[in-house]
N, C-alpha and C positions, 0 to 999 in steps of 0.2 A: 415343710412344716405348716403346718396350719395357725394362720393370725389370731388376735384376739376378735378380732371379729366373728368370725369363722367359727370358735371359740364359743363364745358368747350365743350363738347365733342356733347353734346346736341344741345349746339350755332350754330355748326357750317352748322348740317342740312341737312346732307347727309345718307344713309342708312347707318345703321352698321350691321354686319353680325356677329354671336357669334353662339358657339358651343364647336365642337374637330374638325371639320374639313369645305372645302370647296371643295365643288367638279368642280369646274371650275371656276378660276378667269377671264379667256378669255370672259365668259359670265355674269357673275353676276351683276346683277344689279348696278347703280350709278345713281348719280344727281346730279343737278348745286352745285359747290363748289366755294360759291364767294372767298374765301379764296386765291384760285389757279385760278381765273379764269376759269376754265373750269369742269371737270366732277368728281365722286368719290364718292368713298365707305371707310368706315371704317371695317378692320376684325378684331374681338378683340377675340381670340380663348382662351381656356383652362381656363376661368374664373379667370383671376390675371392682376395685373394696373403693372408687370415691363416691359414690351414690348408692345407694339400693329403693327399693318399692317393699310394698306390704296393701294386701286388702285385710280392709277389715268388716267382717259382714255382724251388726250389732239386730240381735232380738227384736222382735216386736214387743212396746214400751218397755222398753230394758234401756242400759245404760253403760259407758264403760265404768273400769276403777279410774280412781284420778289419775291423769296421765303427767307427768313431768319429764324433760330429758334436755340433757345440754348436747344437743344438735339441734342443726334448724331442719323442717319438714314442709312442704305444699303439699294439701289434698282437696281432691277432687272427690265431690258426691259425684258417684255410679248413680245408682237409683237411690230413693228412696227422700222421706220429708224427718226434718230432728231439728235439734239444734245443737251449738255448742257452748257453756260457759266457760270463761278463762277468766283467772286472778293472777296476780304476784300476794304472794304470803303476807297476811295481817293487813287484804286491802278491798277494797268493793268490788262486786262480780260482775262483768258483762256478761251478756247471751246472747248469744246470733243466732236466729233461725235461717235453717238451709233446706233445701233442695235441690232436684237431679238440676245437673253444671255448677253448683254454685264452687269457688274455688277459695280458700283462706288458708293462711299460715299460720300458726300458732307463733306467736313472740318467744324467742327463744328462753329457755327453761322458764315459763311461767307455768301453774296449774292450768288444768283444763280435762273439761269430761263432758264425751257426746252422750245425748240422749236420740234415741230413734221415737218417733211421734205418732206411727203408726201403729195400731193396732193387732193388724194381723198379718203386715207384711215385714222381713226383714231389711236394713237399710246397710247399703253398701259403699264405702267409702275408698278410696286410693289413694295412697301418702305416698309420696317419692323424698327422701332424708339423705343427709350427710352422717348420717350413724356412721357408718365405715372409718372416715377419715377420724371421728372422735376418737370412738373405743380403740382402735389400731393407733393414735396417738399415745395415749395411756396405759394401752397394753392391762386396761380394767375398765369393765362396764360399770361400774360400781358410779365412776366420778361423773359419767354418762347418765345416770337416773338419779344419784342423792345428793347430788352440791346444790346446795342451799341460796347461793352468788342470787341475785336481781338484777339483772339488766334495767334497769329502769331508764338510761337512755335510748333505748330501743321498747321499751313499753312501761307506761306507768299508768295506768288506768285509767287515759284521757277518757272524757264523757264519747267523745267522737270518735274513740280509732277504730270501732267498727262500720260507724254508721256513716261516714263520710263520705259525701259525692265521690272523690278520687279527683284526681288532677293530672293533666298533662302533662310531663317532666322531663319533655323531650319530642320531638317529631313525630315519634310514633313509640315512645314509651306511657302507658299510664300507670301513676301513682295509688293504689289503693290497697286498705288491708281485709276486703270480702267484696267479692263479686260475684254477684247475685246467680246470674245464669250466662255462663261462659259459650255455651252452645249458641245466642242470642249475642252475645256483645257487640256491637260496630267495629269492626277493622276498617286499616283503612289502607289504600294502595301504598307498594313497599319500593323503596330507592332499591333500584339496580337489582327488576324482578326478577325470579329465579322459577316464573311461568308467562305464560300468556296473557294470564292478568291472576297475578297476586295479592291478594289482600292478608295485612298483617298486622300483629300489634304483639308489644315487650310492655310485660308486667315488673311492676315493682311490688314486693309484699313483705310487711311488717320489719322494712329496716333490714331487712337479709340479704346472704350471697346467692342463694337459689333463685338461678334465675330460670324463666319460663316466656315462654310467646306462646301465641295461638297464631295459625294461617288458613288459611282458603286457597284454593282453586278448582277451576271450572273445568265442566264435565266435559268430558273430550279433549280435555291438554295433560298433562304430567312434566312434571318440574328438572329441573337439570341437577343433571347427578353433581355430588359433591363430598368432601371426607373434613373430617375435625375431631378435633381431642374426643373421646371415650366418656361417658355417661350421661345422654342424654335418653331420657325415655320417651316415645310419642305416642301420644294415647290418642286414637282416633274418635273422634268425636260425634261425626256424619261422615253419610255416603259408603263408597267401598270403593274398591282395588284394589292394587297390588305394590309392594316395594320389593325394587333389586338389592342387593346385599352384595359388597363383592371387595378384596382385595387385590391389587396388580398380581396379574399370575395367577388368580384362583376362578376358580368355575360359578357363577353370580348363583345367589340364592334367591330362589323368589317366594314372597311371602304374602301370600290373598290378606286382604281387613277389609273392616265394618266396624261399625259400631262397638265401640269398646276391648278391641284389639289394644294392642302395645308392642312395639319394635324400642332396640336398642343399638344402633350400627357397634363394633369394636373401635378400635382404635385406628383412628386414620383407614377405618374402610367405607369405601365409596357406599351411598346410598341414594336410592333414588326413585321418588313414589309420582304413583300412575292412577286416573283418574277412570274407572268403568263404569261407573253410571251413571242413571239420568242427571244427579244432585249435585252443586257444589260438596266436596268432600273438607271437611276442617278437621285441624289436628292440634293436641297442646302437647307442647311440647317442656321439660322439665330436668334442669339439671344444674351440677355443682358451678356458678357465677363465677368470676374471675376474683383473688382474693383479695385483688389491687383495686379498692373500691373506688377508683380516678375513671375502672376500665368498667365498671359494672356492667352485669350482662353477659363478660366472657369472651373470646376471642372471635375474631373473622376464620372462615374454613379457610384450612389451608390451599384448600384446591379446590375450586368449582371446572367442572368440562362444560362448557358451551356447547347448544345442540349442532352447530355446524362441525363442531370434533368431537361427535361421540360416534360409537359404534352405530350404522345403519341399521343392523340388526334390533335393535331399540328402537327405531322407530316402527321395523315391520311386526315384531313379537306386539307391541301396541296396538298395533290395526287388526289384529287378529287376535287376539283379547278382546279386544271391545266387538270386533264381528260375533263370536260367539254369545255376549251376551247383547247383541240387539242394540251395543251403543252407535255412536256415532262420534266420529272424528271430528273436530274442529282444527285442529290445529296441522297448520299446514307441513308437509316432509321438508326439514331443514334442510339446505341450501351447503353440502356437506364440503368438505373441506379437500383438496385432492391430498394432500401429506395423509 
């Protein structure tokens, strides 16, 4: 049987895009979204209703329709320069102007409507939301787009909650609700790194469960394979390579990225991404936070493999990867494990 989601999701009449991955959101297809006014695609990756994505590509100086919804959302400007205003009902308008990286949440069910700033180029945006787990709660889209409710402890029209420095709220979590140019931000080295030299950072946005990081690493190393709960999407930001895909007992999938790429591992399957070029390669990462807001952020992987227990074959598929396109290895053949 098919969910309400599923349901709902068919109405609305735009392409949907499913798999483990998408290999360029700059180009992939979209269509009239009367919804938004203007253009879009559905991505529903990794086969599970707690997250899903959507691009949305808005006109040059065009606009969308007012958007409201009781689910929370994180997006990411693709390209393009706009802004956006957001209210709560019968209250004063903020505006945030964006461009390509910048990253914001909309406050749950408050109004809010992008404008694109340019002229003769179209701008392209990436939302990744907990729509799924709403509308499949109520089993009606209805209470998803028209309930009226204010959160106003989670947003009341402070003068600042756009424009605020952001703060530190943890070791390597920061506090803020827009940031600027996420391509740009400072990271900063991660406890118990999962490369050669890892840099990383856990966002907090607008009060919400969706949680997101961004990380780095360096050209000539790749990270250690690892599996965890189903729904996070990784939008690759810089650089290029490649991620493994793979379940106990299944045949690994390999998947090339660049610049604006998107993987989705399944559920508890192993993943594990590789560094071919000259460039630090960064990546954000986006998905449904833990509901126990004690644990915000979401769980620890259940399993990381450590490179002295992984398949040698990963290391040699590596060296020979990178041979072809002219890279160079840095990082040295682990020290492998005789078991």
């Amino acid at each position: 049987m098919e969910t309400a989601y599923e349901q709902w999701q068919k109405t609305e009449g735009i392409p949907i895009h499913q798999g483990s991955y998408v290999s360029n959101l700059y180009t992939i297809e979209v269509g009239d979204w009367p919804r938004t006014g203007q253009r879009g695609a559905f991505v529903n990756l990794a086969a599970q209703q707690q997250d899903d994505a959507y691009v949305l590509e808005i006109a040059p100086r065009s606009e969308t329709e007012v958007m409201h919804h009781l689910f929370e959302a994180v997006t990411l400007v693709l390209e393009g320069r706009g802004a956006t205003t957001f209210w709560q009902k019968d209250r004063p308008r903020q505006t945030v102007e964006w461009q390509r990286g910048s990253v914001f949440s909309p406050p749950i069910n408050c109004y809010y409507q992008h404008f694109n700033g340019q002229g003769e180029a179209p701008a392209r945006l990436f939302t990744v939301t907990n729509a799924p787990m709403v509308i499949n709660l109520f089993r009606n889209p209805g209470i998803a787009f028209d309930d009226g409710y204010v959160f106003d402890d989670r947003y009341n029209g402070e003068a600042d909650y756009f424009s605020g420095a952001g703060e530190e709220s943890g070791r390597d979590v920061w506090t803020s609700n827009f940031v600027p140019d996420i391509r740009s931000f400072t990271l900063i080295e991660r406890i118990g790194s999962r490369a050669l030299r890892d840099v990383h950072r856990v966002f907090k946005m607008s009060n919400n469960q969706m949680a997101m990081h961004c990380s780095e690493f360096e050209p000539g190393t790749y990270k250690k394979g690892h599996r965890h709960g189903v729904g996070a999407y990784v939008i690759v930001l810089s650089g290029t390579g490649y991620s493994l895909l793979w379940r106990e007992g299944e045949e690994q999938q390999k998947v090339d990225w660049q610049d604006g790429s998107v993987l989705s591992p399944r559920e508890q399957e192993y993943h594990q991404h590789f560094n071919t070029g000259p460039d630090p390669a960064r990546y954000l990462a986006v998905r449904l936070g833990a509901l126990d807001s004690r644990r915000w952020g979401g769980v620890v992987p259940t399993h990381q493999i450590e490179h002295e227990q992984e398949d040698p074959a990963i290391y040699d598929r590596y060296v020979s990867e990178c041979a072809a396109r002219g890279a160079t290895v840095t990082m040295a053949r682990p020290a492998y494990a005789k078991a």
